[in-house]
DRENTOR-937376 format. One line per field, with one value per residue (C-alpha): residue in three letters; chain; x, y, z. Coordinates in nm, 4 decimals. Layout:
BEGIN
aa <- (ALA;...);
ch <- (A;...);
xx <- (X;...);
yy <- (Y;...);
zz <- (Z;...);
END
This chain:
BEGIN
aa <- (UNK;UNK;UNK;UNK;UNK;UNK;UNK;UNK;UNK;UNK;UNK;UNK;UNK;UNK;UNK;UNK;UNK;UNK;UNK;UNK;UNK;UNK;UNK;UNK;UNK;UNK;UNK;UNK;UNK;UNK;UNK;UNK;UNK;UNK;UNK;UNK;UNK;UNK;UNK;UNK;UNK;UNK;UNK;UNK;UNK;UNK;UNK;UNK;UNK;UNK;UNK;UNK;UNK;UNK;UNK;UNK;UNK;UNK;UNK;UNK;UNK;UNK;UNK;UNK;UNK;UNK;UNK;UNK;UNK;UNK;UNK;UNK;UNK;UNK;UNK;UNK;UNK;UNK;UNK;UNK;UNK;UNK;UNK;UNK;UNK;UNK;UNK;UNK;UNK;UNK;UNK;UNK;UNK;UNK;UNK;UNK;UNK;UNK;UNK;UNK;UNK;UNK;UNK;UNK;UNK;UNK;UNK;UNK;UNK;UNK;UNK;UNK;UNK;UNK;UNK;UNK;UNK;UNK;UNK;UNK;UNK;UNK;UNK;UNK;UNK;UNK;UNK;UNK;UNK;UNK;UNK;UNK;UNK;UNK;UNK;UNK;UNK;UNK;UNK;UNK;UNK;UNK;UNK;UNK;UNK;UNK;UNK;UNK;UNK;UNK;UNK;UNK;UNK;UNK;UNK;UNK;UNK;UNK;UNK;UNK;UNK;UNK;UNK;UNK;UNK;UNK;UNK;UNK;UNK;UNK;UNK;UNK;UNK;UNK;UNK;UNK;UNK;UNK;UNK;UNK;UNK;UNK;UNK;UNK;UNK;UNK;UNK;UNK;UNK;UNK;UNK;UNK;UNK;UNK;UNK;UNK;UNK;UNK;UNK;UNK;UNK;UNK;UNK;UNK;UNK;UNK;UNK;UNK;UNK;UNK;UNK;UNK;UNK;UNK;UNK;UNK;UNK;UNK;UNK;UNK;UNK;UNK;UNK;UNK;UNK;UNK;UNK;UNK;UNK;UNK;UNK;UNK;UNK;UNK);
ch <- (A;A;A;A;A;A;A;A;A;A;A;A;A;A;A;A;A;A;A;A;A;A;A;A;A;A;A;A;A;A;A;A;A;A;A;A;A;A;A;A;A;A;A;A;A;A;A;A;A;A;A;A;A;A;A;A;A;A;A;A;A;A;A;A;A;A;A;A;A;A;A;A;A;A;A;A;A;A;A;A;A;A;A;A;A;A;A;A;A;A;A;A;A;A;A;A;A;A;A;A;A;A;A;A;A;A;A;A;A;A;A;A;A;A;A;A;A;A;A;A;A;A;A;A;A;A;A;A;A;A;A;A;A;A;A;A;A;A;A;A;A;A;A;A;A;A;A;A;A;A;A;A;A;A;A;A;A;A;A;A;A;A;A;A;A;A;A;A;A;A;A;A;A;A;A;A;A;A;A;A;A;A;A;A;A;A;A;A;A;A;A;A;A;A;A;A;A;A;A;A;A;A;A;A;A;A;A;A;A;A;A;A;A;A;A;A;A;A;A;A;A;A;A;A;A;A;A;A;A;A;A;A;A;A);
xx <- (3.1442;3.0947;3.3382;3.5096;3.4527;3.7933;3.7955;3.4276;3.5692;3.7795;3.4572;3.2738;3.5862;3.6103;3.2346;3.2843;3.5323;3.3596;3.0743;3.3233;3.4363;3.0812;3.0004;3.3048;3.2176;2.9354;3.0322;3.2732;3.0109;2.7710;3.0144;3.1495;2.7672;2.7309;3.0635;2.9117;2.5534;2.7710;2.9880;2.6825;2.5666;2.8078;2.8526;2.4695;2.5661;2.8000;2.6123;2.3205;2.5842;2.7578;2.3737;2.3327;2.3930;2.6881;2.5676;2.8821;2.8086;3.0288;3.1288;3.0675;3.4201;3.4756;3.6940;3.7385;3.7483;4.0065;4.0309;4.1965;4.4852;4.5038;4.6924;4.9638;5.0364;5.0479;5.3240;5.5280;5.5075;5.6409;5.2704;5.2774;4.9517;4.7596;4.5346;4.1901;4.2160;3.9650;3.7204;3.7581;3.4124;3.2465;3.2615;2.9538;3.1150;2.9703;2.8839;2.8401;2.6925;2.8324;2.8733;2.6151;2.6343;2.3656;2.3142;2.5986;2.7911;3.0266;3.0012;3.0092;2.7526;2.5276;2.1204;1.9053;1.7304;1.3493;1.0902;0.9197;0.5302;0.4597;0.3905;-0.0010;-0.0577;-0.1258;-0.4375;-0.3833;-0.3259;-0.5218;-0.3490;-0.2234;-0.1251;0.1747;0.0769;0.0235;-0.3781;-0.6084;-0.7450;-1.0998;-1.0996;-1.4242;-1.7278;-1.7253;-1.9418;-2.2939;-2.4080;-2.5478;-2.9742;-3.0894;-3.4252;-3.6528;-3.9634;-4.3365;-4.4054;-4.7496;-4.8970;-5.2564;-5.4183;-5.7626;-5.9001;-6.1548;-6.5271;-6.6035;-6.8703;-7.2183;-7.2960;-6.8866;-7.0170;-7.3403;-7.1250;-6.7700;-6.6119;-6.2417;-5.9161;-5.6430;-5.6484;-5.3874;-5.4285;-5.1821;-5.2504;-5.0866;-4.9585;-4.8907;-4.6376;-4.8477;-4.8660;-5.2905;-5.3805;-5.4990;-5.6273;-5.6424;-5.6093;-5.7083;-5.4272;-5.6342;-5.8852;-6.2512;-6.4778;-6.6841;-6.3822;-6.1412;-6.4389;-6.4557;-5.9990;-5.9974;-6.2737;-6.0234;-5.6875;-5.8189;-5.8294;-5.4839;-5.2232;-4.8435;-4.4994;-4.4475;-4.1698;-3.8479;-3.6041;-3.2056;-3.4927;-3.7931;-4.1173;-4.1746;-4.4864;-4.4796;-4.6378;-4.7133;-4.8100;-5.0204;-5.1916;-5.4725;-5.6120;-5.9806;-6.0439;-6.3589;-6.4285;-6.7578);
yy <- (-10.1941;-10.0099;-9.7056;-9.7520;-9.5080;-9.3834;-9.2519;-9.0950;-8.6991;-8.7642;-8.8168;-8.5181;-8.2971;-8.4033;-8.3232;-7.9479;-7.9347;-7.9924;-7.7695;-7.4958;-7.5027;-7.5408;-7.2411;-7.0541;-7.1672;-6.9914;-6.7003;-6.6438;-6.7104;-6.4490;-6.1713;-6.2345;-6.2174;-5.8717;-5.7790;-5.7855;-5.6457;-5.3537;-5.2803;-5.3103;-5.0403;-4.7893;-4.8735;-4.7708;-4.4650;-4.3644;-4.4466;-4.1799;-3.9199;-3.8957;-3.8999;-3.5454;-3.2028;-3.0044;-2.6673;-2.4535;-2.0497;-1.8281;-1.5563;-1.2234;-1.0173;-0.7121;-0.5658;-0.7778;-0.5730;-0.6374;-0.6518;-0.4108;-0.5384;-0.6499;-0.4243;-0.7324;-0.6869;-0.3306;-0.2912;-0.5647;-0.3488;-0.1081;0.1641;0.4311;0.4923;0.6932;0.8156;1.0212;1.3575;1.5099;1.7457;2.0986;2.2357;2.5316;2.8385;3.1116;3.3904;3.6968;4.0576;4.3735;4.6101;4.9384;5.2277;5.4956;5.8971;6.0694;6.4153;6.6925;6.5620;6.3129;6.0397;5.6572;5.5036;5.2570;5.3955;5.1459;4.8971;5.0540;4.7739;4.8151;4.7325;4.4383;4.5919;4.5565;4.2180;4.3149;4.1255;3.8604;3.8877;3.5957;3.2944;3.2011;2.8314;2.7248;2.8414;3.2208;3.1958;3.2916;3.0246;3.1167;3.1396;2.9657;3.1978;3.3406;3.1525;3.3087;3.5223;3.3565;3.4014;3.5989;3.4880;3.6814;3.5522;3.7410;3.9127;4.0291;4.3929;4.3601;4.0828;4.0386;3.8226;3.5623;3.5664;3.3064;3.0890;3.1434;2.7508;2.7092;2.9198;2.7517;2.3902;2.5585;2.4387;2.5270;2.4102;2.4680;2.5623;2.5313;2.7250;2.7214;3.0651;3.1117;3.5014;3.6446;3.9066;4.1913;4.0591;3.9432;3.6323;3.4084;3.1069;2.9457;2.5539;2.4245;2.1498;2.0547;2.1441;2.1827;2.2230;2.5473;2.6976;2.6163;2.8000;3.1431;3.0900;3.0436;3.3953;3.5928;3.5018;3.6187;3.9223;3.9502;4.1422;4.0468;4.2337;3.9387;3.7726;3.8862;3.6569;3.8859;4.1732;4.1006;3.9755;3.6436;3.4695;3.2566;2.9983;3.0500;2.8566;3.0078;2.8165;3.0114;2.9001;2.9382;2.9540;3.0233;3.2895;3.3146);
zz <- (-1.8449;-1.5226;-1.4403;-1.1150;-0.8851;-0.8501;-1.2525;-1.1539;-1.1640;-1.4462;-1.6417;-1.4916;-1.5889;-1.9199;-1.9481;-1.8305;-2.1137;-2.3747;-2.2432;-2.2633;-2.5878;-2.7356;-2.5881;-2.6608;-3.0492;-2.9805;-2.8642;-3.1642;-3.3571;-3.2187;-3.2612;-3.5886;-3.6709;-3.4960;-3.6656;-4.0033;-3.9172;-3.7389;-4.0839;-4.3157;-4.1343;-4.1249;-4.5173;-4.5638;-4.3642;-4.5791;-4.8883;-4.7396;-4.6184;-4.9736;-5.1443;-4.9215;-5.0494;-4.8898;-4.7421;-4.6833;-4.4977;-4.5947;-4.3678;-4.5050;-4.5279;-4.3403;-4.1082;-3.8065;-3.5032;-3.2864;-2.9162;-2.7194;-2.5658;-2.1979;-1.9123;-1.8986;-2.3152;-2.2924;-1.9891;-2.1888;-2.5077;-2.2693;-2.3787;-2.1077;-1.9099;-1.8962;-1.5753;-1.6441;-1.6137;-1.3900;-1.5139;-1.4156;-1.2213;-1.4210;-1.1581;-1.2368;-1.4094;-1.1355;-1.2985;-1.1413;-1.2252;-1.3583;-1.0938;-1.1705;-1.1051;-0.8832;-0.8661;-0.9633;-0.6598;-0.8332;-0.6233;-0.7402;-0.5553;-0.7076;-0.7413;-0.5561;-0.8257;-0.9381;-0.9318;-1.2592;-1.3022;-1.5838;-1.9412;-1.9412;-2.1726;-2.5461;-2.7259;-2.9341;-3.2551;-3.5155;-3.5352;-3.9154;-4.0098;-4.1828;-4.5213;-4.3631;-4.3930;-4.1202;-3.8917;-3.7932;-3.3869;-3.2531;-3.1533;-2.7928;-2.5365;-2.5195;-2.2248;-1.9117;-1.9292;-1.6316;-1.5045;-1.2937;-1.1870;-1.1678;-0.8439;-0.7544;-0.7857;-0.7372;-0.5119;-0.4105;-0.1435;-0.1898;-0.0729;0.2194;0.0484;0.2255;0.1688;0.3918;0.6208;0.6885;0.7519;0.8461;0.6561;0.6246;0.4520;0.1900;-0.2050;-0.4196;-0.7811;-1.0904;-1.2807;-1.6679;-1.6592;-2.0102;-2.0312;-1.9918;-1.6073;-1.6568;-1.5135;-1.8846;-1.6899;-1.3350;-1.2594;-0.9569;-0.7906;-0.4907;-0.1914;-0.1273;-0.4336;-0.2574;-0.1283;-0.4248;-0.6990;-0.4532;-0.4987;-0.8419;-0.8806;-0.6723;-0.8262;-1.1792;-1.0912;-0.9886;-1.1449;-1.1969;-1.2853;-1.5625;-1.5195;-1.7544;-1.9309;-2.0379;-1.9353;-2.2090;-2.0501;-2.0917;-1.9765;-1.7255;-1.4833;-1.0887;-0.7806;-0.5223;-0.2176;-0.0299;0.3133;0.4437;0.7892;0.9117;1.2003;1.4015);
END
C-alpha cells in the first residue's frame, strides 16, 4: 500500500528514533565495558602494591635547632634591643725616653741618640738535626783554574829557499808546534802553504824557545799556532 505523501515525515522521524536509541544502547554498553576493564585494574594495582615491601627512614634524634625568633615576635614578647656597640680604636701607647744628666752641670736635657755600627756577623756554627747529630755541610766549591798561555823567548827566522828565490816565489805558512813544559819545541805540523817555503818554516820554528804555558801556576804543555810569511826581495 503506498504511503501518502502527507504521512512522508512522520516515517522519516520515526526512523531517526530508532537510530537514536540503538546508538544510545551502544553507548551504555561501551562504558559499562570500560567500567569494568578500569576496576580490574586498579584491583591488580592493589594486589602489586600490598605484594611490595614497606621502606620506612627514620629520622635520627637529636636536638632540633631552633630558629631565632623574628624582630615582630620579639617586640610582642616585649625583649629589649639591643644596638652594637662600637668598637673602641686602639691609640699607640707613646714612650719617652728618660731625661739623661750631662756633665756636673745638672741640667735635664736629653743626650743626642749615638748611631751604633752593626756587631760584625759571627760564623756559623754546624747545623745539628732534630736528634742533636751533626749534619755534614757540603764541600766548598773548588777554585777557579787560571790559564796562561806560552809566550815566546827565543825565535829564529827562516832561510829564503835558494830554489824560491830562483822562481820568486812567495806566500804564507802556517805551523802547529807541540811545546812540553820545559818551553822546547817536541814537534812541528805543517797546516798549509808552499812545500819549499813551508820545509825552511818548519827548520826555523824548532829551534824556538817558549815560557811554557802554566795551568793554577805548574807548567803544563801545551799547543801553539804560528803563521810565517815569505816575501821575496830583489
Amino acid at each position: 500500500m503506498a504511503i501518502p505523501p502527507f504521512d512522508r515525515p512522520r516515517e522519516h522521524r520515526s526512523n531517526i528514533g530508532r537510530l537514536l536509541s540503538a546508538g544510545a544502547g551502544w553507548v551504555v554498553a561501551a562504558v559499562a565495558i570500560f567500567a569494568v576493564i578500569v576496576a580490574k585494574d586498579i584491583s591488580l594495582l592493589s594486589a602489586v602494591r600490598a605484594k611490595l615491601p614497606t621502606v620506612t627512614w627514620d629520622r635520627p634524634a637529636g636536638p632540633r635547632r631552633s630558629a631565632p625568633p623574628k624582630r615582630e615576635d620579639a617586640k610582642a614578647a616585649g625583649v629589649p634591643e639591643t644596638a652594637p656597640q662600637p668598637r673602641p680604636r686602639e691609640t699607640p701607647a707613646l714612650t719617652t725616653p728618660p731625661p739623661t744628666r750631662c756633665g756636673d752641670s745638672g741640667s735635664a736635657d736629653t743626650a743626642p741618640a749615638i748611631a751604633q755600627s752593626p756587631a760584625p756577623a759571627k760564623a756559623a756554627s754546624p747545623v745539628a738535626d732534630a736528634t742533636g747529630a751533626p749534619v755534614l755541610q757540603p764541600p766548598p766549591a773548588p777554585p777557579v783554574a787560571s790559564f796562561e798561555e806560552a809566550s815566546v823567548t827565543k825565535r829564529v827566522a827562516p832561510e829564503y829557499p835558494q830554489l824560491a828565490r830562483e822562481h820568486r816565489i812567495e806566500g804564507q805558512v802556517v805551523l802547529r808546534a807541540s811545546v812540553g813544559a820545559d818551553g822546547r819545541v817536541r814537534g812541528v805540523e805543517i797546516l798549509e802553504g808552499n812545500p819549499i817555503l813551508a820545509k825552511a818554516a818548519a827548520d826555523a820554528m824548532r829551534q824556538w824557545r817558549y815560557e811554557p804555558a802554566r795551568l793554577n801556576g805548574i807548567a803544563v804543555p801545551t799547543v801553539v799556532t804560528t803563521a810565517m810569511r815569505f816575501v821575496f826581495a830583489a
